[in-house]
N, C-alpha and C positions, 0 to 999 in steps of 0.2 A: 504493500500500500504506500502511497505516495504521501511522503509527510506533510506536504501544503495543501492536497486534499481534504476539503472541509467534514467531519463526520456528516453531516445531513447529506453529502450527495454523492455517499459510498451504496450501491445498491446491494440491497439484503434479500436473501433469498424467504425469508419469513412474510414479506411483505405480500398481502393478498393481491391479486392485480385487480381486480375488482375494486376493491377499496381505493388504491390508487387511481385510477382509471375515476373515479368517484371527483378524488381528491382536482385532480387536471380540469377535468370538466368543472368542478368549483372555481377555480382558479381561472378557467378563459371566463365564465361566467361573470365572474367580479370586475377583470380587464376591461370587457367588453362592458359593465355595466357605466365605466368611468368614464372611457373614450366616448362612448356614443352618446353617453349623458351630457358631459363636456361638450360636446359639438353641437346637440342639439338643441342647448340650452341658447343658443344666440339667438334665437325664436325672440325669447326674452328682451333678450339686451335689445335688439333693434329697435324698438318704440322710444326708448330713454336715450340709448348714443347719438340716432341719427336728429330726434328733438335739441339736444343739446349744442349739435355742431353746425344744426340746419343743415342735414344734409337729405337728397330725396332718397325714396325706395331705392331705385337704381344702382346708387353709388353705396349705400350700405349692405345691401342683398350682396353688391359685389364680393363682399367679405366672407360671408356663409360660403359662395360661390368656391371660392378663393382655396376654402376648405376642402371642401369635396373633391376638387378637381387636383389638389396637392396630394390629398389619400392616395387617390387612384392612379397618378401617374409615378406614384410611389412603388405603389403592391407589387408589382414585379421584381425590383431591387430588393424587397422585405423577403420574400419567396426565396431568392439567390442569398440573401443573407442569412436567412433561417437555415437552408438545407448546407451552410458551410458552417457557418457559429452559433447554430440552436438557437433554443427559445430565451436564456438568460440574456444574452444581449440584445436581443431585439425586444424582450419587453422593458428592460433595464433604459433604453435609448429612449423609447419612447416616452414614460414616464418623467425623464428629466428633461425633455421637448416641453411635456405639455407643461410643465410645472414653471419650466424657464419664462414658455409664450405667454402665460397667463400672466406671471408677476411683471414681462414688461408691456405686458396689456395696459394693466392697472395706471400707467405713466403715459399713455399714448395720448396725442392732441392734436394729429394728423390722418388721413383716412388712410395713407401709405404703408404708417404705422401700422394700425390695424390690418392691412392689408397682408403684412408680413408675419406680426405676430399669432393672430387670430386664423387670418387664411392659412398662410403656408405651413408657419411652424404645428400651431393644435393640428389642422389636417394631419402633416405627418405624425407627427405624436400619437393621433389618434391610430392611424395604418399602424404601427409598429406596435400596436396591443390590440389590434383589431383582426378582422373576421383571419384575415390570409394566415398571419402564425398560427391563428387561433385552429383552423380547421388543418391544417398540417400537423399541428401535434394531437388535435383528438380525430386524425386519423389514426395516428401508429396505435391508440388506444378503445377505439370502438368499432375499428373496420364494418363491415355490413351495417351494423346500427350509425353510423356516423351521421344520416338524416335526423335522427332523435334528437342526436346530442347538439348535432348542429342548431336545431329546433329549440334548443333553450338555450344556449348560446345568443342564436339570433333573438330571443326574447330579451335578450340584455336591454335591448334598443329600445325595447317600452319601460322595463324597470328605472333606466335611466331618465326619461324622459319624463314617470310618475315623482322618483325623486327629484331627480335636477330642476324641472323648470318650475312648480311650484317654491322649492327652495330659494331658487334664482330672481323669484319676484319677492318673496320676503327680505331675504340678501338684501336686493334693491332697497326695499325701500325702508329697511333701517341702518345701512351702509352706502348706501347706494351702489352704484355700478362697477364704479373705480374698486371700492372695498371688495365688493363681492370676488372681483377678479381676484384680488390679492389671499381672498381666503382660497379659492380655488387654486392658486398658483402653491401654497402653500401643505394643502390635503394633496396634491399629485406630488410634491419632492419627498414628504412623508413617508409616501409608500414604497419607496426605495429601501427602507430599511426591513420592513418583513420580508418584502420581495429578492433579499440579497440571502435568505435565511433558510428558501426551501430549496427540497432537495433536488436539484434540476441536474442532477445526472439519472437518478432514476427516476423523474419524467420524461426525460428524450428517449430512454431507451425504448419504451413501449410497451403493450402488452404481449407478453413471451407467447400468446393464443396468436395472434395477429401478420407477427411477422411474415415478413413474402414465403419465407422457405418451407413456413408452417403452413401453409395458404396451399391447398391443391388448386385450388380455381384461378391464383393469381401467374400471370404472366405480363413480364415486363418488353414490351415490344417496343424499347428503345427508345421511347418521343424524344424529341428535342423541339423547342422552342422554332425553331424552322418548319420543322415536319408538322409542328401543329398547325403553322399559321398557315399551312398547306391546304387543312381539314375543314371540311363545311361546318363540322360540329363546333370549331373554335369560334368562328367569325356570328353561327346564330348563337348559343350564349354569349359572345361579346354583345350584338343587340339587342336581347331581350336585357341583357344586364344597363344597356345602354340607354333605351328608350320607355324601359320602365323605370328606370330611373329620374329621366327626366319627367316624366307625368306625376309621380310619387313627391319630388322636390321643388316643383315648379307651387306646388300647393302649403307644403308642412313649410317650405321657409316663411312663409306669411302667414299662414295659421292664425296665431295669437293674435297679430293683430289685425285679421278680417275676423275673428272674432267683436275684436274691442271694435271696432267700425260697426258691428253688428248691431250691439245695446249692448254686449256683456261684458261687466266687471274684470278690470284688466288680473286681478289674481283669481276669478270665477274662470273665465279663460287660458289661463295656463294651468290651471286645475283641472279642468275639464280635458284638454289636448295631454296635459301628464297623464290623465286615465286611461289613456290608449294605451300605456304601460300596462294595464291589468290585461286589457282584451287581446293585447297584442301575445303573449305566452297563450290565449287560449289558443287566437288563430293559429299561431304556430305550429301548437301541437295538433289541432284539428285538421291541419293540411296535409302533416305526414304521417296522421291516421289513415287519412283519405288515399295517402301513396299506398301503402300497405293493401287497402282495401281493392280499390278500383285503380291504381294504376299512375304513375305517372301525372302520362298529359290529361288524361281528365281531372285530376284533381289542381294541375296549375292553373287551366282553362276555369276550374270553378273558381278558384281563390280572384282570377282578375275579373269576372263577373260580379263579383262582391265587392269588389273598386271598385267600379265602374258604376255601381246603388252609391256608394258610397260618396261619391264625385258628385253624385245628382241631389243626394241628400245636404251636400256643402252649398249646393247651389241655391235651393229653398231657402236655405237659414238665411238670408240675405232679407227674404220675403214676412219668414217666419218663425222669428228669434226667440223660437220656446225651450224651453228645460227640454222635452220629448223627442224634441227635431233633432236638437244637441247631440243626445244620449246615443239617440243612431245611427248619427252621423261618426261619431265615436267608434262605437260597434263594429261596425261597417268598414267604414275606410282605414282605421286605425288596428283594428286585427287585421288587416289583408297587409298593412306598408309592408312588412317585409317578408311575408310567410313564403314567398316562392324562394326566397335565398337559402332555402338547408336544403332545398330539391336541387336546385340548380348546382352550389357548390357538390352533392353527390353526385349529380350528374357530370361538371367535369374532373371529378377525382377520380370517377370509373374507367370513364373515357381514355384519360390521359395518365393512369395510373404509371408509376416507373418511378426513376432516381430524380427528373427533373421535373416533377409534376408541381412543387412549389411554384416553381419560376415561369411554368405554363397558367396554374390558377389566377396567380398575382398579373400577369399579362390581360388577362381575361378581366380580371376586374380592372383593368384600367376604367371600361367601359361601363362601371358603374360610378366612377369616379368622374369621369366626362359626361356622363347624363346628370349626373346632380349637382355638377358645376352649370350646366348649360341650362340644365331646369330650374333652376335659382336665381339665376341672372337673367336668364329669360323673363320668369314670371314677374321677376324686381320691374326689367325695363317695360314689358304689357302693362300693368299698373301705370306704371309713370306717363306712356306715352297716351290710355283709354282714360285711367282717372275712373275705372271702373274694375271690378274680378270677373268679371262674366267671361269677357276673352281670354281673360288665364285660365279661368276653370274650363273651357272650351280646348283652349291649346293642351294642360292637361288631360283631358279626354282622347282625344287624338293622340298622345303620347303613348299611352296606356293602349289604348288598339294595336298599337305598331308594335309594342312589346310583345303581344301576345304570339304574334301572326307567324315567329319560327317555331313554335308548338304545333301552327295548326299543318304549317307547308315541309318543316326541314325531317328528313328521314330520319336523320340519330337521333330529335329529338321525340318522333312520333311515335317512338317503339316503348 
């Protein structure tokens, strides 16, 4: 044994893999409740920053924008960094990203500023503890089930979103915005310290059930990053990733505040938008019940019909700003935001399984990284240029069709 070897990440053969397997999945679950809570907490911020500096939708949307589009054109470098120096350094990276961007948030007085700390740096911070390690290490750990686990993983994104943005309006408005950052900036350098503590040699290794060699059904047919972009199956999950992203983002960046335009109470509204944390782990799981059940593309085909209710129901509340309209609107569009992402990520890990299948995922989700940049800034500049939502919720809709449409035409993904 190697004396600078930390005892916690010597791996013991007493340990159940189960339980660790357990342990992992807690661990991306928490990651991911921070990252995506953190990002999607600007929801928030945007009524107070962009009031403060007089700046329009447009040019603050850019920010969120900013975000999303820095994740995703990130995930593939995370992918290639993960499959060379594992999961400790790339959640380790991230964490002091987000913790850095946030504390010089809290000082910014320029939208530039903001542009770099908020857009680029959180973005990446966010990728570097997000879905790409996330679902590379609980593949070595759940193979076949990795839909489930993905499945509550991806529900991070509600728990965060139940947390963070009611927090985020309280924050405000007994700190205000500036404070708020700097507590945020402060709870992500924090967590460097447990995080330096578990045992992440025996989390990389895997489950000893899992491995390829133990695997009769797995064959590694070589992909490389070339040969995928080769593949029809790469380029339609890069679209559905791509343009269901934009339909999904073009709307949740404004949320809160087509809310408060609506009649409702600006923390009634981020209340309201944070409970799509609750329904979102339903959807979740209801989706890759429904995989199990009846299959695939029926069941992603349902999940985007249940956007697509839910897109019509954002549209009434304009008309008919009741508690009921609310709630289903909630239901609806806020269980469906990301339920097809633990289908689709099992879909390209099957596809592209082998040694470089990180650095193929993470390529892949570029595409939802440039739909929710594009879908954000979009929806920002419709706004600005209508002075109305009806065209953003229209452009959403249409966004959301186009996502659908490699489910209904593409062969790998019809099977």
């Amino acid at each position: 044994m190697d004396k600078n070897t930390p005892l916690q990440d010597i791996p013991t053969t007493t340990s159940k893999p189960a339980r660790v397997a357990l342990n992992v999945l807690a661990l991306c679950f928490s990651l991911a409740v921070v990252g995506r809570g953190l990002g999607e907490s600007f929801t928030v911020f945007l009524k107070p920053i962009s009031e403060d500096f007089g700046w329009d939708r447009g040019q603050i949307v850019s920010v969120y924008s900013l975000t999303w589009l820095a994740g995703g054109l990130t995930a593939p470098l995370i992918g290639r960094l993960f499959d060379r120096s594992g999961p400790r350094a790339v959640y380790a990276a991230g964490l002091a990203l987000l913790g850095g961007a946030f504390l010089a948030a809290s000082h910014a007085d320029k939208l530039w500023q903001f542009q770099l700390c908020i857009g680029l740096c959180v973005g990446i911070g966010i990728a570097f503890i997000g879905n790409v390690p996330n679902s590379i290490l609980l593949g070595r750990w759940f193979g076949p089930r990795l839909p489930t686990a993905m499945a509550v993983v991806y529900s991070a994104t509600g728990a965060g979103v139940l947390v963070l943005l009611p927090a985020s309006q309280i924050l405000i408005d007994h700190v205000g915005w500036r404070g708020a950052y700097q507590i945020f900036g402060i709870i992500a350098l924090s967590l460097l310290i447990p995080l330096s503590l578990l045992p992440w040699r025996l989390f990389s290794l895997g489950s000893p059930h899992i491995v390829k060699r133990s695997d009769p059904d797995f064959v590694d047919e070589g992909w490389t990053l070339l040969s995928a972009l080769r593949h029809h199956a790469f380029w339609a999950l890069f679209s559905t990733f791509f343009f269901t992203a934009i339909g999904m983002y073009a709307i949740s960046a404004q949320i809160v505040a087509y809310l408060i335009d609506a009649g409702f109470p600006p923390l009634q509204a981020a209340t309201a938008w944070g409970f799509s944390g609750v329904v979102l782990l339903f959807g979740m799981l209801g989706v890759t019940q429904l995989d199990r059940m009846i299959g695939r593309r029926p069941s992603v085909l349902i999940s985007y019909a249940i956007s697509i209710i839910g897109i019509g129901l954002l549209w009434l509340l304009q008309w008919y700003p009741n508690f009921w309209l609310l709630g289903a609107f909630v239901v609806t569009f806020g269980s469906m935001i990301g339920s097809r992402g633990p289908l689709l990520t099992a879909t390209a890990m099957k596809i592209f399984r082998g040694e470089r299948v990180g650095t193929i995922y993470g390529t892949i989700s570029i595409g939802s990284g440039l739909g929710s940049a594009f879908g954000s800034w979009s929806g920002g500049l419709i706004h600005d240029w209508t002075h109305s939502y009806n065209p953003l919720i229209a452009f959403a809709l249409v966004a959301v069709f186009l996502g659908m449409i490699p489910f209904l035409l593409v062969p790998a993904l019809r099977r």
